[in-house]
N, CA, C and O atoms as a MOPAC input file, in Angstrom:
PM7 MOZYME 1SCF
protein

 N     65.34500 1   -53.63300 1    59.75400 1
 C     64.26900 1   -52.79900 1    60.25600 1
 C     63.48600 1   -53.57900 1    61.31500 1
 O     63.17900 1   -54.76200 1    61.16200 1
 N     63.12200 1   -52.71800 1    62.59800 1
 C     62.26800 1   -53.43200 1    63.22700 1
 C     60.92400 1   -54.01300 1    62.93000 1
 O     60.59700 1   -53.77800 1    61.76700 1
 N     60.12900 1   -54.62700 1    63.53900 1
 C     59.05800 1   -55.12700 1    63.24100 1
 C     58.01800 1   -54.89800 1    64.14700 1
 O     58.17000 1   -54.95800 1    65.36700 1
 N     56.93200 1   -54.63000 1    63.56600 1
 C     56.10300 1   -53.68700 1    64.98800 1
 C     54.34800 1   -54.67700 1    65.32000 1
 O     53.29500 1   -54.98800 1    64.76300 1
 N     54.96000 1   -54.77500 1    66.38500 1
 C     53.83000 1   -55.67000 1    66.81600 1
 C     52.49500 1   -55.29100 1    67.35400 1
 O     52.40800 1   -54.84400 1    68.49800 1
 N     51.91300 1   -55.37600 1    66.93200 1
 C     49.92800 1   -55.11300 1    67.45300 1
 C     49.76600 1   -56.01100 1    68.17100 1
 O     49.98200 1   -57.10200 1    67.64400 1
 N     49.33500 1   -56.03600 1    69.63800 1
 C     48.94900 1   -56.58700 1    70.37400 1
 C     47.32600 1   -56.47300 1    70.64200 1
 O     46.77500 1   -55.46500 1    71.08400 1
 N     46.56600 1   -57.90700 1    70.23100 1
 C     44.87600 1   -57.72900 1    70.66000 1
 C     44.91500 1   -57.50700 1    72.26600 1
 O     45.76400 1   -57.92800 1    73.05200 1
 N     44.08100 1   -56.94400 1    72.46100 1
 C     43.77300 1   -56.42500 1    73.78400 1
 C     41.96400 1   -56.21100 1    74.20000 1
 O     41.07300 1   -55.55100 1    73.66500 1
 N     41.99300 1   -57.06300 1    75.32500 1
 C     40.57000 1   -56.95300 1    75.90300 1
 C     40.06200 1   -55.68800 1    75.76300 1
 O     40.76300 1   -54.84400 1    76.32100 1
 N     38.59300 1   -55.04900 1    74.93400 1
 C     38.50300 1   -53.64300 1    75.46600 1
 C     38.00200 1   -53.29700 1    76.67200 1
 O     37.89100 1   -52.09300 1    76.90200 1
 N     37.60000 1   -54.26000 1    77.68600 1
 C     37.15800 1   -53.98600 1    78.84900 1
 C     38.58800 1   -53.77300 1    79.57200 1
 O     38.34000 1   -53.15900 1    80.61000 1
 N     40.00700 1   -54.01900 1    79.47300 1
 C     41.34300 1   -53.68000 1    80.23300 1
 C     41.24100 1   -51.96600 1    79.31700 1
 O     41.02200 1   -50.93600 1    79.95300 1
 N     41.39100 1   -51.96900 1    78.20000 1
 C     41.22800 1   -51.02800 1    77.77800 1
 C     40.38800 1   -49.63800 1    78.40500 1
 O     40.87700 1   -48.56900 1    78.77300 1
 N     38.74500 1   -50.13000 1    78.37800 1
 C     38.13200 1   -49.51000 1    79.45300 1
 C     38.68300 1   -48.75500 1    80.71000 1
 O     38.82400 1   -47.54800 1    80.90700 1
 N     39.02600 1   -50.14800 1    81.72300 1
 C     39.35800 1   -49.86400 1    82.98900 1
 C     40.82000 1   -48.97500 1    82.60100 1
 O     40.80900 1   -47.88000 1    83.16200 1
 N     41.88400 1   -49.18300 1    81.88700 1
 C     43.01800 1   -48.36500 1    81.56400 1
 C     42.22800 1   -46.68100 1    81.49700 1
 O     42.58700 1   -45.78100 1    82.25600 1
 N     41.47500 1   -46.56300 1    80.78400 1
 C     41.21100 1   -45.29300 1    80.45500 1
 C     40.47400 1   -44.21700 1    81.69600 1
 O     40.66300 1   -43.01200 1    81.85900 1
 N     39.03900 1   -45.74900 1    82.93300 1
 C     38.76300 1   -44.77300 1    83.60300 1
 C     39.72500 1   -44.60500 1    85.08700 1
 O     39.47500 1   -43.78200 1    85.96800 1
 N     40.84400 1   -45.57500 1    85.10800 1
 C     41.98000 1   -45.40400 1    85.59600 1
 C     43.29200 1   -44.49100 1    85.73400 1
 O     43.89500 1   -44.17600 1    86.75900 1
 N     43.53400 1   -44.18500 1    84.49800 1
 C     44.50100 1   -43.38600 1    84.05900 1
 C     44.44000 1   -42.10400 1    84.65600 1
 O     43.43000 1   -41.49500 1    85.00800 1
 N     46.08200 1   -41.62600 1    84.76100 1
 C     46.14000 1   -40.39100 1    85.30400 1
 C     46.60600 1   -39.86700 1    83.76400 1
 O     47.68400 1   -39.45700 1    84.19600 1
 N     46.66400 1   -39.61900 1    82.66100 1
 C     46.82600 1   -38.81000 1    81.98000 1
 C     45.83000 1   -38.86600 1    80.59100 1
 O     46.25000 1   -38.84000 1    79.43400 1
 N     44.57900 1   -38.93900 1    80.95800 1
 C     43.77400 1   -39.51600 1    80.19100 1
 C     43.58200 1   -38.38800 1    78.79300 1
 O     43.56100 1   -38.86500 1    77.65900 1
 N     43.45300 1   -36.92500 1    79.00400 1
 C     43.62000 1   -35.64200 1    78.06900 1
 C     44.61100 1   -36.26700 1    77.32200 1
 O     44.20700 1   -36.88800 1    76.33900 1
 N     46.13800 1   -36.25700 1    77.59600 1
 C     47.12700 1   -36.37100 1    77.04400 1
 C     47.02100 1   -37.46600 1    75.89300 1
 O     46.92500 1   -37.34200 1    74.67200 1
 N     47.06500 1   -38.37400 1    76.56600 1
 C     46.46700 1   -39.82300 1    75.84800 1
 C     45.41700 1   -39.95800 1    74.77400 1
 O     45.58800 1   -40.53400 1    73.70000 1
 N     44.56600 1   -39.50100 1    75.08700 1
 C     43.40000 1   -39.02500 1    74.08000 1
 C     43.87100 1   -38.17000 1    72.52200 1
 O     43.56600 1   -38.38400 1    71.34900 1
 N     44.58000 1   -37.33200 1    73.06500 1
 C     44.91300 1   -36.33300 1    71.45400 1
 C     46.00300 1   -37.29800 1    71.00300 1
 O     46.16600 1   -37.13700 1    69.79300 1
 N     46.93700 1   -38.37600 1    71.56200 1
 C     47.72900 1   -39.16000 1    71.17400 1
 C     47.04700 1   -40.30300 1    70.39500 1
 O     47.28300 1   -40.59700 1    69.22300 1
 N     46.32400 1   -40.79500 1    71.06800 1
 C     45.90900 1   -42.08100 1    70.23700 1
 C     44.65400 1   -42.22500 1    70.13500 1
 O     44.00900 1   -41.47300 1    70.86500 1
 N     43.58100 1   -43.50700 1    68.94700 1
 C     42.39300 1   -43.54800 1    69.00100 1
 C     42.03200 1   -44.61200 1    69.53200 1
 O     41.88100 1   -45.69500 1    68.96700 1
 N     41.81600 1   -44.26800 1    71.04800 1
 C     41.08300 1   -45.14600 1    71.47600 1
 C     39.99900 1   -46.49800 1    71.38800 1
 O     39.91200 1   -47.56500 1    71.99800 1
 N     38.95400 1   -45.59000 1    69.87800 1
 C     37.86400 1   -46.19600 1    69.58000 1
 C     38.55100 1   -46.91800 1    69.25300 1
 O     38.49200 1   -47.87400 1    70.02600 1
 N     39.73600 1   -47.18100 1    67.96900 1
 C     40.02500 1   -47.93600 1    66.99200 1
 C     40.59100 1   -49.63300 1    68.00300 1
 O     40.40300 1   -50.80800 1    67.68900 1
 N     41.09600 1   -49.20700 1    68.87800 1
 C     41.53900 1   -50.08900 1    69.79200 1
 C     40.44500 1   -50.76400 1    70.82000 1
 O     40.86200 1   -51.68200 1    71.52600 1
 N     39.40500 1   -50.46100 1    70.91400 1
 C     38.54200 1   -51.03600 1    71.71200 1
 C     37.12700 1   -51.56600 1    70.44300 1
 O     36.00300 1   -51.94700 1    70.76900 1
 N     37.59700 1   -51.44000 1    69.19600 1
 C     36.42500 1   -51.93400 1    68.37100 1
 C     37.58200 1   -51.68800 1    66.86900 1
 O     37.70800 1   -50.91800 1    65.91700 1
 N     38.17600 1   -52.78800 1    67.39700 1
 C     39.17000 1   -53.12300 1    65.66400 1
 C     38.84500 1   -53.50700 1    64.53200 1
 O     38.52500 1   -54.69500 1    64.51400 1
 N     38.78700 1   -52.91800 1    63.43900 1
 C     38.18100 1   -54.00400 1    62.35000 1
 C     39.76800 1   -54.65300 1    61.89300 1
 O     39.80200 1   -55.85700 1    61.63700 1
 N     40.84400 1   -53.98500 1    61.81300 1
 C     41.90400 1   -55.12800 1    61.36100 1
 C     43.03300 1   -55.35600 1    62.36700 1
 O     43.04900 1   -54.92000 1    63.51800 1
 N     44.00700 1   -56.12500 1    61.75600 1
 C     44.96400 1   -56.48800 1    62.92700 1
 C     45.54000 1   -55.30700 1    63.40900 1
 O     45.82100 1   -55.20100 1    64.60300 1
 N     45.82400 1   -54.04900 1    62.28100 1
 C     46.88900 1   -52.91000 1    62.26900 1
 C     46.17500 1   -51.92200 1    63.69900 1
 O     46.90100 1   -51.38600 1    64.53600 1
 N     44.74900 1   -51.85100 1    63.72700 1
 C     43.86400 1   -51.10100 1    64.88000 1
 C     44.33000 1   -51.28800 1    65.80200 1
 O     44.34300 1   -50.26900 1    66.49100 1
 N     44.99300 1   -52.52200 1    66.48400 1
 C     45.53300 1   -52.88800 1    67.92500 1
 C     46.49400 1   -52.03500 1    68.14300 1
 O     46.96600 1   -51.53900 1    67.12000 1
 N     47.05300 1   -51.61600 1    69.38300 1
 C     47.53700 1   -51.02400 1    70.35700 1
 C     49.10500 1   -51.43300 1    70.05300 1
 O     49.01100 1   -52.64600 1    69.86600 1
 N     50.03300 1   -51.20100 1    69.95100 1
 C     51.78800 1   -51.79000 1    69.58300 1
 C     52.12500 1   -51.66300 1    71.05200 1
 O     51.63200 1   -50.86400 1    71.84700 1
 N     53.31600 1   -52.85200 1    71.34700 1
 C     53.65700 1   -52.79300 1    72.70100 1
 C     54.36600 1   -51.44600 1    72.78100 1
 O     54.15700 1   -51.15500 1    73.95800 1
 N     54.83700 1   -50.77800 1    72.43700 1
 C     54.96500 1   -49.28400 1    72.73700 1
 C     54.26400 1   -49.08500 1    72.77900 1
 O     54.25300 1   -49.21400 1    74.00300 1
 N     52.99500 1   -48.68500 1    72.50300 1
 C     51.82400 1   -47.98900 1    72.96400 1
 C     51.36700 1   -48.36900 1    73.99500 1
 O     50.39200 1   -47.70100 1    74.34100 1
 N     51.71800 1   -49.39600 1    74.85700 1
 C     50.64400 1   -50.30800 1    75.38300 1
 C     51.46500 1   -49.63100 1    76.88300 1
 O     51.08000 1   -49.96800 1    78.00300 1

């Protein structure tokens, strides 16, 4: 089985990703943002698929 990696991530790249982005709607009903820009555990981070 694979193994799925959480990557910590600056939330200020995070930030700029979001007021950057061209599909920001889409993205939004996909993932939680908050949880990724204010993590309480390792699992909250972003997986390089997501990223």
């Amino acid at each position: 089985m694979a193994r799925i990696y959480h990557v910590p991530v600056n939330k200020d790249v995070i930030q700029w990703s979001l007021d950057h982005g061209e599909y920001l709607n889409s993205a939004a009903k996909k993932y939680n943002f908050d949880k990724w820009m204010h993590p309480k555990k390792r699992s909250d981070y972003p997986t390089f698929k997501q990223l």
